[in-house]
C-alpha positions in Angstrom: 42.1 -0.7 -4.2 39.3 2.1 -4.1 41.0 3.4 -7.8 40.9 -0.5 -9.3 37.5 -0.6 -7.8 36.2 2.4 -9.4 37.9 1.3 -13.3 36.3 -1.9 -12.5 32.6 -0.1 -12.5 33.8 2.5 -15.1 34.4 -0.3 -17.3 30.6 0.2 -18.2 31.4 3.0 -20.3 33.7 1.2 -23.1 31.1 -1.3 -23.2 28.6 1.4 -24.3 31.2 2.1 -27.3 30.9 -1.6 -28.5 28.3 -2.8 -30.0 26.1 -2.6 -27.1 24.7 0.2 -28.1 21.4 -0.9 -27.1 20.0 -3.2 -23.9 21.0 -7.0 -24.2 22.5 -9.9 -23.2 26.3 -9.9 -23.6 29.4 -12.5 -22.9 32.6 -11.0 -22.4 35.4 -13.1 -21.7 32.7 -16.2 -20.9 31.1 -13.8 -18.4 27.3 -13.3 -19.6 25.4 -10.3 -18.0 22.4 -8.1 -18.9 24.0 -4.5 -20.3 21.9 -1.1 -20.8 24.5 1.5 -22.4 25.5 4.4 -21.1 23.9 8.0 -22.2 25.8 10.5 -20.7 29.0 11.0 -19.4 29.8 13.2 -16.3 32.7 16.0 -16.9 34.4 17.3 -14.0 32.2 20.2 -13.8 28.7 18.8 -14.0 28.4 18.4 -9.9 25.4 18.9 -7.8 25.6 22.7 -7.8 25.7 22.8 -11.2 22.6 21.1 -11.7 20.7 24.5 -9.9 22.8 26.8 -12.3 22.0 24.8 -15.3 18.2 24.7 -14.2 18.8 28.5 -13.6 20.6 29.0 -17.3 17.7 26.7 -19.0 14.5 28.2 -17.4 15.3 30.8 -14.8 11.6 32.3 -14.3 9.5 29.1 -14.6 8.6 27.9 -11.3 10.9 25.7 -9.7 8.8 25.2 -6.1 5.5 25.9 -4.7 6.4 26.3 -1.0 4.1 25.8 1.6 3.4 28.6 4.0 3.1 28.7 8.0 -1.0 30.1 7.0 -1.5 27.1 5.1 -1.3 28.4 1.4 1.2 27.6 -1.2 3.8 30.0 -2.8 5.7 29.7 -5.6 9.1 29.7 -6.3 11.1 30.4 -9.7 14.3 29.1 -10.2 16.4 32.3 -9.7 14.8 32.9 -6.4 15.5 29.5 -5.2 19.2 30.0 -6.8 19.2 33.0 -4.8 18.2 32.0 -1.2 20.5 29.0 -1.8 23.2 31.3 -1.8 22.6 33.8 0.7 23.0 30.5 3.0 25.4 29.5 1.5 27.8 32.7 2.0 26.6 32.1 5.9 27.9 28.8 5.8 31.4 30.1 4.4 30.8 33.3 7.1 30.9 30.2 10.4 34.1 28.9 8.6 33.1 26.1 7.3 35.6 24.9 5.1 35.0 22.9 1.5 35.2 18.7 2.4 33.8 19.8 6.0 30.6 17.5 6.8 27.3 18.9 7.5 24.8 17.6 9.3 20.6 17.7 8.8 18.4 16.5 11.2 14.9 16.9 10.5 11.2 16.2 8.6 10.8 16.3 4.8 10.7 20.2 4.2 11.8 23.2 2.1 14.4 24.1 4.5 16.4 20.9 4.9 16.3 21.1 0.8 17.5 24.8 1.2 20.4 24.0 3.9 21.6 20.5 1.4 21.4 22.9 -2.0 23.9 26.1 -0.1 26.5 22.9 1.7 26.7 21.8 -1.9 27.5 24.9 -3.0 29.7 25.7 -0.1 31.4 22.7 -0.8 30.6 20.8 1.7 29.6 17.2 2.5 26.1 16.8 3.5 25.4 14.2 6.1 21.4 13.4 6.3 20.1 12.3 9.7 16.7 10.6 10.3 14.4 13.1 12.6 13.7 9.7 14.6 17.4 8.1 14.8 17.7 7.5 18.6 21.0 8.7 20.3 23.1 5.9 20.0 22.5 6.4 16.3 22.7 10.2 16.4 26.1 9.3 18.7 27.5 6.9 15.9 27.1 9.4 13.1 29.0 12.1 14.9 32.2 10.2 16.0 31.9 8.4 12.5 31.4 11.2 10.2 32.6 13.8 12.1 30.5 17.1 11.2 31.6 20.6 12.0 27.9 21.5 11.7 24.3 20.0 12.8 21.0 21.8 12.0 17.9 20.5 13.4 14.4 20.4 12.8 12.9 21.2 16.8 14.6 22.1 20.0 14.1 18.2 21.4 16.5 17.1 18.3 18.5 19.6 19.4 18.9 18.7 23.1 19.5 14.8 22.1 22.5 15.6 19.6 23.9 18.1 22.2 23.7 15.3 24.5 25.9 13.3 22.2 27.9 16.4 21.4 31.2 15.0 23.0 31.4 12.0 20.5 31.9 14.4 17.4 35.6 15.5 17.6 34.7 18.6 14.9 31.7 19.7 15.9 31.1 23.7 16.6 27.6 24.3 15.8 24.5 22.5 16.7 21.8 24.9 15.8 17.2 24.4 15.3 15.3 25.8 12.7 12.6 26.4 15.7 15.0 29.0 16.7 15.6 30.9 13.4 18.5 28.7 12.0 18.2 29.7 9.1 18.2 33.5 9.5 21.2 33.1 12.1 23.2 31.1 9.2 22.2 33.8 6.6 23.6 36.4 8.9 26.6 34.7 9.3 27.2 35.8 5.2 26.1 39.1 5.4 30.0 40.6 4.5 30.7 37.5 2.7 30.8 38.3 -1.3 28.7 36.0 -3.4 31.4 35.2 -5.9 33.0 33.2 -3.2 30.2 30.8 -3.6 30.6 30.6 -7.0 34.4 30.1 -6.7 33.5 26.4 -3.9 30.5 25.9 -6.1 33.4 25.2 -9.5 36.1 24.2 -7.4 33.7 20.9 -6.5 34.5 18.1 -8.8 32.9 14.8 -10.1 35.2 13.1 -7.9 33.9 14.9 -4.7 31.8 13.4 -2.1 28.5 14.6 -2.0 26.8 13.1 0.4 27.3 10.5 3.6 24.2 8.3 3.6 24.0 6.3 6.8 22.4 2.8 5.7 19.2 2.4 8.4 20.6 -1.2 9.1 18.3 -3.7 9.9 21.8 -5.6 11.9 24.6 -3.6 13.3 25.8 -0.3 13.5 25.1 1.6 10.3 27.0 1.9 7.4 27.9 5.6 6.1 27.9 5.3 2.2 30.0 7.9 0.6 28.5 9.2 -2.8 30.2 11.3 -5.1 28.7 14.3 -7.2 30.0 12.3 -10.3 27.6 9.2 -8.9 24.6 11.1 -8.7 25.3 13.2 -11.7 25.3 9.7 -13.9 21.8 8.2 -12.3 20.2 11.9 -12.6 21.6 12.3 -15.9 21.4 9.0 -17.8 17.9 8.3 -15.4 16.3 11.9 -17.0 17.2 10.1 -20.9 15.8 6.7 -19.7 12.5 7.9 -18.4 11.0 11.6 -18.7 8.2 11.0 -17.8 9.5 11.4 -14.0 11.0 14.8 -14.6 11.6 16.0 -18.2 8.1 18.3 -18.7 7.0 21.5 -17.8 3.7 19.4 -16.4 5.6 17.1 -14.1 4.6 17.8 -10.4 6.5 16.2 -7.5 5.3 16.3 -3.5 8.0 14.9 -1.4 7.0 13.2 2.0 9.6 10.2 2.2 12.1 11.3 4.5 14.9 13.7 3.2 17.8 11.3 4.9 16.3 8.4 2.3 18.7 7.8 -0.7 15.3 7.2 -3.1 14.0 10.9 -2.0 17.0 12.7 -2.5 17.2 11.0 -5.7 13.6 12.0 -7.5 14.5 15.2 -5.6 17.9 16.0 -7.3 16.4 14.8 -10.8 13.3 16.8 -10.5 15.2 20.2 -9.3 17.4 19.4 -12.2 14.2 18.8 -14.7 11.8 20.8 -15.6 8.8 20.6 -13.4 7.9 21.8 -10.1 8.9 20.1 -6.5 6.7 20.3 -3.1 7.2 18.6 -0.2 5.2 17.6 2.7 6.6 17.8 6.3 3.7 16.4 8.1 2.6 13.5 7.5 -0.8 13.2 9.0 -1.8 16.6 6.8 -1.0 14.4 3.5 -4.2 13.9 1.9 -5.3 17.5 2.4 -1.7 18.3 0.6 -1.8 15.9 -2.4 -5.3 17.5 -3.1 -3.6 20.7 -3.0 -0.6 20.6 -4.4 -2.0 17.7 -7.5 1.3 16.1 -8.3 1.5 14.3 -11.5 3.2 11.5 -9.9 4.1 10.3 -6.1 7.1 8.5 -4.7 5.9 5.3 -2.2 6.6 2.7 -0.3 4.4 -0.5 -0.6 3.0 -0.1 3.5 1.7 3.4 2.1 -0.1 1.4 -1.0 -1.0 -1.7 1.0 -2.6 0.5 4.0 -4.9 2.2 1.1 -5.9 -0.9 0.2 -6.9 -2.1 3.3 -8.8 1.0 4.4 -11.0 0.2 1.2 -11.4 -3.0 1.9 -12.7 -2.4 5.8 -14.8 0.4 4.8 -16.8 -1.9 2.3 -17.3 -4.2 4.7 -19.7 -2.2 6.7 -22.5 -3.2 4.7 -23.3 -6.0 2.8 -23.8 -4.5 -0.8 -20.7 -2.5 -0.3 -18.6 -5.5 0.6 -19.7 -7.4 -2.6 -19.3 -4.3 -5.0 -15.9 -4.2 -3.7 -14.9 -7.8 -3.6 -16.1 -7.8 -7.1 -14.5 -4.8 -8.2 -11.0 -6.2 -7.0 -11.7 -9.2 -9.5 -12.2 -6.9 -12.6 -9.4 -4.7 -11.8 -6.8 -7.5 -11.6 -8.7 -9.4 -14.6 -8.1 -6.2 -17.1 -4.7 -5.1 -15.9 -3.6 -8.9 -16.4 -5.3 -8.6 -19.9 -3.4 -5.2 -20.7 -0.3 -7.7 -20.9 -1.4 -10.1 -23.5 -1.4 -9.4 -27.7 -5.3 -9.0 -27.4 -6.0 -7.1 -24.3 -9.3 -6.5 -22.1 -12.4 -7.4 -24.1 -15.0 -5.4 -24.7 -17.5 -6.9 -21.8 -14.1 -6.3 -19.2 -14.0 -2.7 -20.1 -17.7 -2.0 -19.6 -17.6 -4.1 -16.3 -14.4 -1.7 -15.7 -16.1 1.1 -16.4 -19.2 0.8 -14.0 -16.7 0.3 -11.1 -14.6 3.1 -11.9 -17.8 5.4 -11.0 -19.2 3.0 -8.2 -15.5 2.4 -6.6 -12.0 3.2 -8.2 -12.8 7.0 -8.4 -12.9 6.9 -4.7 -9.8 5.5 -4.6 -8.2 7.7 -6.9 -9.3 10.6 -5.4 -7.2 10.1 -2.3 -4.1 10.7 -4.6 -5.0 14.0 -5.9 -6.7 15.7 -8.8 -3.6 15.2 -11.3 -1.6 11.8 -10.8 -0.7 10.0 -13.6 1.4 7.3 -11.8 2.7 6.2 -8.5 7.1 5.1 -8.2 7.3 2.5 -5.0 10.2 1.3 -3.8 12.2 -0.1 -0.8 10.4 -3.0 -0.4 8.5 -5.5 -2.5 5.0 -4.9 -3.9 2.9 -8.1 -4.1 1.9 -8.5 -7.6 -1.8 -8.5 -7.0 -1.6 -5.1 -5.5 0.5 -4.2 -9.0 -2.6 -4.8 -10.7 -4.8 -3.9 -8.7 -3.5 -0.1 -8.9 -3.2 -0.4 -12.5 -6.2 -1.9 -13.3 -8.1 0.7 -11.3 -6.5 3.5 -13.5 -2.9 4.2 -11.1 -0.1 2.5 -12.9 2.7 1.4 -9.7 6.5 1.8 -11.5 8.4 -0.3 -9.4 12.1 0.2 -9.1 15.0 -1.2 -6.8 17.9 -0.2 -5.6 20.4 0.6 -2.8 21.6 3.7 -1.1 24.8 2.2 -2.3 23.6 2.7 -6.2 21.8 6.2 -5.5 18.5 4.8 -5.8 17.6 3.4 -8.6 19.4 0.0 -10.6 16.1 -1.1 -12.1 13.0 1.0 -12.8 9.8 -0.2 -14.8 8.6 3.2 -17.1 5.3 3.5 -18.5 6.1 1.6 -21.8 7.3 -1.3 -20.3 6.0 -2.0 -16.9 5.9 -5.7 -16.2 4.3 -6.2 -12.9 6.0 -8.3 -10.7 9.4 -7.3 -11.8 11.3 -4.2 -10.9 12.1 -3.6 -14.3 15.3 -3.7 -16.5 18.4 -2.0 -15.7 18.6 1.8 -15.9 20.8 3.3 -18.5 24.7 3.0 -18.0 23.9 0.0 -15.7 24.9 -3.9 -15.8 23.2 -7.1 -13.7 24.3 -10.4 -13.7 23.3 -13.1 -11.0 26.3 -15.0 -9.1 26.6 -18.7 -8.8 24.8 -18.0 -5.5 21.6 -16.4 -7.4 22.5 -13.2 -6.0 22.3 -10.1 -8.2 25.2 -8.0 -8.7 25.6 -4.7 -10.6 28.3 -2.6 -12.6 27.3 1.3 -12.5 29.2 4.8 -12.6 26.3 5.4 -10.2 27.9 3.0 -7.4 29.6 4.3 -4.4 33.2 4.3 -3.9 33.2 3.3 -0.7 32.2 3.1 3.1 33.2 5.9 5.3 36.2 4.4 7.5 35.2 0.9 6.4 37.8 -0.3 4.0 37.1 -4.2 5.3 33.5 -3.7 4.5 34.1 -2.2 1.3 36.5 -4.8 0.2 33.4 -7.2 1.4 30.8 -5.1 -0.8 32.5 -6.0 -4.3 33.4 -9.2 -6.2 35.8 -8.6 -9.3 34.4 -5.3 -9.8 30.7 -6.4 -9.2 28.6 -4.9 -6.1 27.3 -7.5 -4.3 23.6 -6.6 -3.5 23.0 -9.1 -1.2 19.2 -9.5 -2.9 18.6 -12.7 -4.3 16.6 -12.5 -8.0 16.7 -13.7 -11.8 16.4 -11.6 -14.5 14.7 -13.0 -17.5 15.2 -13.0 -21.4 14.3 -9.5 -21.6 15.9 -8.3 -18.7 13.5 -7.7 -16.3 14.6 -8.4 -12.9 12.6 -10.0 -10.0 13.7 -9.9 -5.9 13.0 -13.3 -4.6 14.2 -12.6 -1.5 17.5 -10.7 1.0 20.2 -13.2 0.8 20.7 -13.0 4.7 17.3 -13.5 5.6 16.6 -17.0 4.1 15.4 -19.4 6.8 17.5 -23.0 6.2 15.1 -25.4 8.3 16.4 -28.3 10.3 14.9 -30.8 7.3 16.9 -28.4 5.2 14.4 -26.4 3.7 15.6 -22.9 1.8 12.8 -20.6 3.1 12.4 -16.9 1.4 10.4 -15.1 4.0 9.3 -12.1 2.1 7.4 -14.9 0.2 5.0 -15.7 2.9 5.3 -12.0 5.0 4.4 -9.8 1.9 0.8 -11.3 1.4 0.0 -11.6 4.8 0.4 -7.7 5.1 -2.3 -7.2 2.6 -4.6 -8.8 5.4 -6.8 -5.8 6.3 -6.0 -6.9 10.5 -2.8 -7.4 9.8 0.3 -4.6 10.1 3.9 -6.7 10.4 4.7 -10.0 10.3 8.2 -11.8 10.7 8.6 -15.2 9.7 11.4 -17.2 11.9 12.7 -21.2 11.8 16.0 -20.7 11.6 17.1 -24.4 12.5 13.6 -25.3 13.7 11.8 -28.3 12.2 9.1 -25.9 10.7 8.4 -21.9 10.2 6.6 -19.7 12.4 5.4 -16.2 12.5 5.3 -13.2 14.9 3.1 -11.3 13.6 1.0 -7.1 14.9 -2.4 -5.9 14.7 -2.7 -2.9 12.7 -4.0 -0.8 14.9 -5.6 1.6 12.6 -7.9 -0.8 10.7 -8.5 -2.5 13.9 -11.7 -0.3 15.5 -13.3 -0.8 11.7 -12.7 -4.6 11.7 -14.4 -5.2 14.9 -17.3 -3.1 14.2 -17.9 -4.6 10.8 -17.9 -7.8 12.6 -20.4 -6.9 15.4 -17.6 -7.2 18.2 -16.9 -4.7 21.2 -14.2 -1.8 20.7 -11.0 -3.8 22.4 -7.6 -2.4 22.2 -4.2 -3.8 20.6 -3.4 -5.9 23.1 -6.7 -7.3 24.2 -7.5 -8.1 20.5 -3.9 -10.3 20.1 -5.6 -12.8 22.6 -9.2 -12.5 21.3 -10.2 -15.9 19.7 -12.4 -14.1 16.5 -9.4 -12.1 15.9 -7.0 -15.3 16.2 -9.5 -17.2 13.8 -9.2 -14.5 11.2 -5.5 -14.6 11.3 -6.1 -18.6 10.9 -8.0 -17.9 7.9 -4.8 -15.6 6.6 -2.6 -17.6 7.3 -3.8 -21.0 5.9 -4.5 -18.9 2.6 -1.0 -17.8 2.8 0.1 -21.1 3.2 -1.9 -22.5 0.3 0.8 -20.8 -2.0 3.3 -22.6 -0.7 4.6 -26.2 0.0 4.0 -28.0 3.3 7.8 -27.6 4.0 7.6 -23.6 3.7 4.0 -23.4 5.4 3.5 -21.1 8.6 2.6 -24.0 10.8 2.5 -21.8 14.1 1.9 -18.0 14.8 2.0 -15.6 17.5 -0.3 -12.1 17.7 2.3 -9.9 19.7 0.6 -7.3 21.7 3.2 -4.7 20.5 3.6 -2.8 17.5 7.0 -2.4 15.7 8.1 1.2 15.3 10.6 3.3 14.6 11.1 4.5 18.3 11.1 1.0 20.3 14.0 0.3 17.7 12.2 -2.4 15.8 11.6 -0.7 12.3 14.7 1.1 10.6 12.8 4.8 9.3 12.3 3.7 6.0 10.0 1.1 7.7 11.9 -2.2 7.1 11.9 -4.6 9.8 14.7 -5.0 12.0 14.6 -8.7 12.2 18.0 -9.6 14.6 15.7 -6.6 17.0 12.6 -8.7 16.7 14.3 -11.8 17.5 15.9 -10.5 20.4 12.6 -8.5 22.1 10.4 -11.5 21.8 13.0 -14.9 22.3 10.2 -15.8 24.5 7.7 -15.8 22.0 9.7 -17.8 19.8 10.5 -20.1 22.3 7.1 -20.8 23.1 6.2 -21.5 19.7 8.9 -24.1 19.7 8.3 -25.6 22.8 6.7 -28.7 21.3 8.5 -29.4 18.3 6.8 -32.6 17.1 4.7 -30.6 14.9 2.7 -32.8 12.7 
């Protein structure tokens, strides 16, 4: 089933030699569906590790990294020497007996050693298994009886102690070791009488058909899903995404800093295709030292998630309300960014009075702005959630075009991806090369790819569930329009069917209520219910700034939730929220919850989605309140 499965998807590639040789609409067989041909085709020998010795062929003493160092500086890195301290771990991997198809196991922040210890288990043949640094240990436990590694590296000594506690639950598992305590150099002296060319003999003896890598989906319901990827899946996306837009990672002058987490399919992805490029790759282990390393570092280009964009945002917007001149410039400022992005779209675009008006702000406001991103970015990629489409054009009006993209960890990354020529705000874009979309009777998108995954690890029922004749199912709902740009209306599973009947996308009303300055999560529920409510957190960071600009006392989290200003302003949100919307879909009753959603009370998955069956389950009472007179007029 796996085999028809995978000539299903490969189907794409005869498609390409028709004459779709350029994107479309095509109907084969009375099945119509958007098509983007295919580029490049994978050989058997174009795997993961080959990537590093073609980059080391094609420009072996231009820099490959600038790593940073424990006094703070940054050093570089060429290609060969990278190549090189790849293999030296690599040999040590080999030297503890790993053998090729064995799992491997990384458990820690973004950094140059979890890219060091994925690049030498590639080249060791081994399967690399990602773990996120805050997966609790029923998580951690899962992923060791389920994937079974022979091998875990952590980041610190307490990730250490919490997978040794779950050490029993991996039948294979010899060596649980910290990179606090030297893991590296321990692994490396492992090598020391191993002989390099037996690298190079795993490192060609790995095939296109070879798993790469075991993603665990973060699962917002259930226990997560490991998502075997092949190096032939990723070699197609890196390959056929460096033809369809390098920009990302085809020049010399392309500059990546990675701080999404390393056990995120979208970072290993702009990872793999900028090692593979041409430009230079960075990464940024703590977070909180992230402005200070985007200044230094100046990446041409940053890889987001639309909480990192909206929290900018907000910041701006509470800082300008300290004063009264400030507040309007900004206010004002907003208008004429939106006004001349909007305009860049239309056959005339902005007008000579919006580009002066444009210009004043950009010294009064935007450059402030700008200047949080670094001397050098020329564009921002977001992903993993929906951007609202004022924010879209916002950032691009202010001078930061936002690419949008979607995807899965099931597709590598990216399906869709808007470039710089075509960027439609709004939309995540058209397919990416070697890619088809069609949307079921349902109005749920599905995609053909030689990027898809084969299948789930020990899952065959939910991989037989994943595909219809060939097609994945996404389980996004969108529509894709004449010229093939695609736009997520909403996660099939989490439409709210009220008990008049009502379809209600939540994302439609949650996504602008985060751009609320006060406001940091907010979950719409009904299910069943004669009308839709909302739980909705403080952000707690914009909080202090909010009172102040409004003359109140310093209060905390949870004495604000019950403070009747605050609850007014969330009023005032919400009824503007609603005003987009029919009565029928309308937040008619909210709840300020006292507690925060995170990653470590379980209620956020780590690449920040919301864990809505978790939600639902820690505050029942909360809901039930809010229903407990339902004769809502």
């Amino acid at each position: 089933m796996a085999d028809e499965k995978r000539n299903n998807r490969d189907e794409i590639s005869t498609h390409a030699q028709n004459p779709m040789d350029k994107p479309g609409w095509v109907e084969i067989d009375g099945e119509r569906f958007w098509h983007c041909p295919r580029l490049f085709t994978a050989e058997q020998h174009q795997t993961l590790p080959w990537t590093l010795a073609d980059r080391v062929r094609r420009l072996p003493n231009a820099k490959l990294l600038d790593r940073k160092t424990e006094l703070g500086g940054w050093r570089s890195m060429t290609a060969v020497e990278f190549n090189e301290d790849v293999h030296s771990v690599a040999r040590g991997l080999i030297g503890m007996g790993l053998q090729p198809g064995d799992r491997f196991s990384i458990m820690g922040h973004t950094s140059y050693d979890w890219m060091l210890l994925e690049y030498a288990g590639f080249c060791a043949g081994l399967v690399v298994v990602p773990i996120y640094e805050t997966d609790s240990a029923e998580q951690i436990a899962w992923i060791l009886e389920d994937a079974d590694p022979a091998l875990v590296v952590c980041e610190t000594n307490a990730m250490r102690e919490l997978v040794s506690s779950k050490r029993g639950c991996g039948r294979s598992l010899k060596h649980v070791l910290c990179l606090e305590d030297s893991a590296v150099v321990r692994i490396k002296k492992a090598g020391m009488d191993v002989p390099d060319f037996q690298v190079d003999e795993r490192s060609r003896a790995v095939t296109i058909d070879d798993v790469a890598t075991i993603i665990y989906t973060s699962g917002t319901a259930g226990k997560p899903k490991g998502v075997e990827l092949t190096h032939g899946n990723w070699i197609e996306l890196l390959a056929n995404g460096m033809r369809w837009m390098p920009e990302v990672a085809g020049y010399p002058s392309s500059r990546l800093l990675v701080f999404l987490p390393l056990a995120h399919v979208l970072a290993q992805y702009l990872q793999f295709l900028q090692l593979w490029g041409a430009g230079t790759l960075g990464h940024a282990p703590n977070i909180r030292n992230l402005i200070t390393d985007l200044q230094e570092f100046a990446p041409s280009y940053a890889m987001v998630v639309p909480r990192v964009l909206e929290k900018i945002y907000n910041t701006a917007q509470v800082q300008a309300r300290a004063h009264r001149i400030s507040r309007i410039l900004f206010s004002r400022s907003v208008k004429v960014a939106e006004a001349y992005s909007r305009a860049l779209d239309t056959p005339e675009g902005p007008n000579r009075r919006l580009r002066a008006k444009r210009l004043v702000y950009c010294q009064l406001v935007y450059r402030r702005i700008l200047s949080l991103f670094g001397p050098n970015l020329k564009f921002v990629i977001c992903g993993g959630a929906p951007l609202s489409e004022e924010l879209g054009h916002f950032f691009r009006g202010i001078g930061m075009p936002v690419l949008e993209g979607y995807g899965l960890t099931e597709t590598c990354a990216p399906l869709c991806f808007n470039n710089l020529r075509t960027n439609r705000i709004g939309t995540v874009g058209p397919a990416v090369a070697a890619t088809d979309l069609k949307i079921s009777s349902t109005g749920e998108l599905l995609a053909k790819s030689p990027a898809i995954f084969h299948r789930y690890h020990n899952n065959p029922e939910q991989t037989e569930a994943a595909f219809e004749n060939g097609w994945f199912k996404t389980g996004d709902l969108a529509t894709i329009d004449q010229d093939g740009f695609v736009r997520i209306t909403g996660r099939a599973k989490d439409i709210i069917v009220t008990a008049g009947g009502k379809n209600v996308a939540p994302s439609v009303l949650e996504d602008p209520l985060r751009q609320y300055a006060l406001i940091n999560e907010v979950v719409v529920v009904g299910e069943g219910m004669p009308f839709v409510s909302a739980l909705i957190t403080l952000d707690a960071d914009m909080l202090p700034t909010w009172l102040k600009n409004h003359g109140m006392p310093t209060m905390d989290p949870l004495t604000a939730s019950k403070n009747p200003q605050v609850l007014q302003a969330i009023s005032r949100a919400v009824e503007r929220v609603n005003a987009r919307v029919s009565r029928a879909e309308s937040i008619r009753k909210f709840k300020v919850l006292p507690t925060a959603f995170t990653v470590e009370n379980g209620l956020l998955t780590p690449s920040m989605k919301v864990k809505r069956k978790q939600v639902a389950e820690a505050f029942a009472a909360e809901i039930e309140e809010l229903y407990a007179d339902k004769l809502v007029k």
